[in-house]
C-alpha positions as CSV (number, residue, x, y, z in Angstrom):
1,X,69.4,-54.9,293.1
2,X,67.5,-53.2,290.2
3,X,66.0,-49.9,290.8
4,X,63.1,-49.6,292.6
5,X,59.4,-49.3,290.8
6,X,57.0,-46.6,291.4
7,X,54.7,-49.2,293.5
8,X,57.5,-50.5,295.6
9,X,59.2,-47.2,296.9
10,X,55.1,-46.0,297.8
11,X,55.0,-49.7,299.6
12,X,58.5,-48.6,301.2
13,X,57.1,-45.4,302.5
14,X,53.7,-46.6,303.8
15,X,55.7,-49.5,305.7
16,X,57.7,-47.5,307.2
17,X,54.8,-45.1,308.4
18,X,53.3,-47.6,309.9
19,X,56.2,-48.5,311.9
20,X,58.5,-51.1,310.0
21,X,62.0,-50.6,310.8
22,X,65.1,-49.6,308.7
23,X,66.4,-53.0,309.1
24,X,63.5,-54.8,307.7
25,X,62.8,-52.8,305.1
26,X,66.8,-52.9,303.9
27,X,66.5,-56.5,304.1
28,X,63.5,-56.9,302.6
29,X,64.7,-54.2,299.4
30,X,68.4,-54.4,299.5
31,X,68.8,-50.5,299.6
32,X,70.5,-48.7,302.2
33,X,69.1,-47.4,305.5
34,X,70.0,-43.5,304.8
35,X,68.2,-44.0,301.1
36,X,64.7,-45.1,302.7
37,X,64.8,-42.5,304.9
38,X,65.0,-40.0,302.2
39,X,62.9,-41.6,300.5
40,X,60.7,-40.6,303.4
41,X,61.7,-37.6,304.0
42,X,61.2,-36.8,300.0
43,X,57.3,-37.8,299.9
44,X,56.8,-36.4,303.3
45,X,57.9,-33.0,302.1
46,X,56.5,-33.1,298.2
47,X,54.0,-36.0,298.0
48,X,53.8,-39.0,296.3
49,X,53.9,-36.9,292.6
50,X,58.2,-36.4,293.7
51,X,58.0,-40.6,292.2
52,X,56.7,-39.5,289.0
53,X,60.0,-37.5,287.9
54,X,61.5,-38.0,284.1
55,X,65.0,-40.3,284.2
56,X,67.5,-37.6,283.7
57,X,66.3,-34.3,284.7
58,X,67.6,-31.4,283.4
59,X,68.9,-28.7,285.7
60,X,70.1,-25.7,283.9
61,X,73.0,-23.7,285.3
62,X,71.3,-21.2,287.2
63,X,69.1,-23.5,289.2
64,X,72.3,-25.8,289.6
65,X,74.2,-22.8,291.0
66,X,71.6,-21.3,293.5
67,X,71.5,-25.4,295.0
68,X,74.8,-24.7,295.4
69,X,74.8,-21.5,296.9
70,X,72.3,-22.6,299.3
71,X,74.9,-24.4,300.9
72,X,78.1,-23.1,300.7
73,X,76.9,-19.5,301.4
74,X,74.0,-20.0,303.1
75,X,75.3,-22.6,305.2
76,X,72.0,-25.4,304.9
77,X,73.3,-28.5,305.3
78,X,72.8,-30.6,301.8
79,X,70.1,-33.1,303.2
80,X,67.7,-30.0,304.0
81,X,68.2,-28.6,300.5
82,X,68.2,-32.0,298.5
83,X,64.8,-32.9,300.2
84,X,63.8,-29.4,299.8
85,X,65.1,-29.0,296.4
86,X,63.1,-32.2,295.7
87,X,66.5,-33.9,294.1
88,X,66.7,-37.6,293.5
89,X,69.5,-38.1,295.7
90,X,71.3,-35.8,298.1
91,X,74.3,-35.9,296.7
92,X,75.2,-35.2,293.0
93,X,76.9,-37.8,290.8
């Protein structure tokens, strides 16, 4: 399946908030389970403006190196600092 428009993820999110389940909605969208509920989690935490983001954001070094550090020195797991961090996906590419 193609990537998901701005309209459709907001859709995703207010179906789910009103109760839809996982299941329907990854039939009904073809993407996986754990990715709507990030997809939650993301709009929950950072509002519906976390959907507006550029295709390829930059990150420069020192903002990609204190991500990092938040979890291999600090110990957060990666979905807290992804969702925190306001990243696309939780894991990197």
């Amino acid at each position: 399946m193609s990537k998901l428009t701005y309209e459709e993820k907001i859709e995703i999110y207010n179906k789910r908030k009103a109760g839809e389940t996982l299941n329907t909605l990854h039939s009904k969208y073809g993407i996986t389970k754990h990715n709507i509920q990030y997809l939650v989690w993301l709009i929950d935490r950072h509002g519906f403006d976390i959907l507006k983001h550029t295709k390829n954001k930059y990150y420069p070094s020192y903002q990609k190196e204190r991500i990092i550090n938040r979890v291999l020195l600090n110990n957060e797991s990666i979905q807290s600092v992804s969702v925190d961090e306001g990243l696309p996906s939780e894991y990197y590419d």
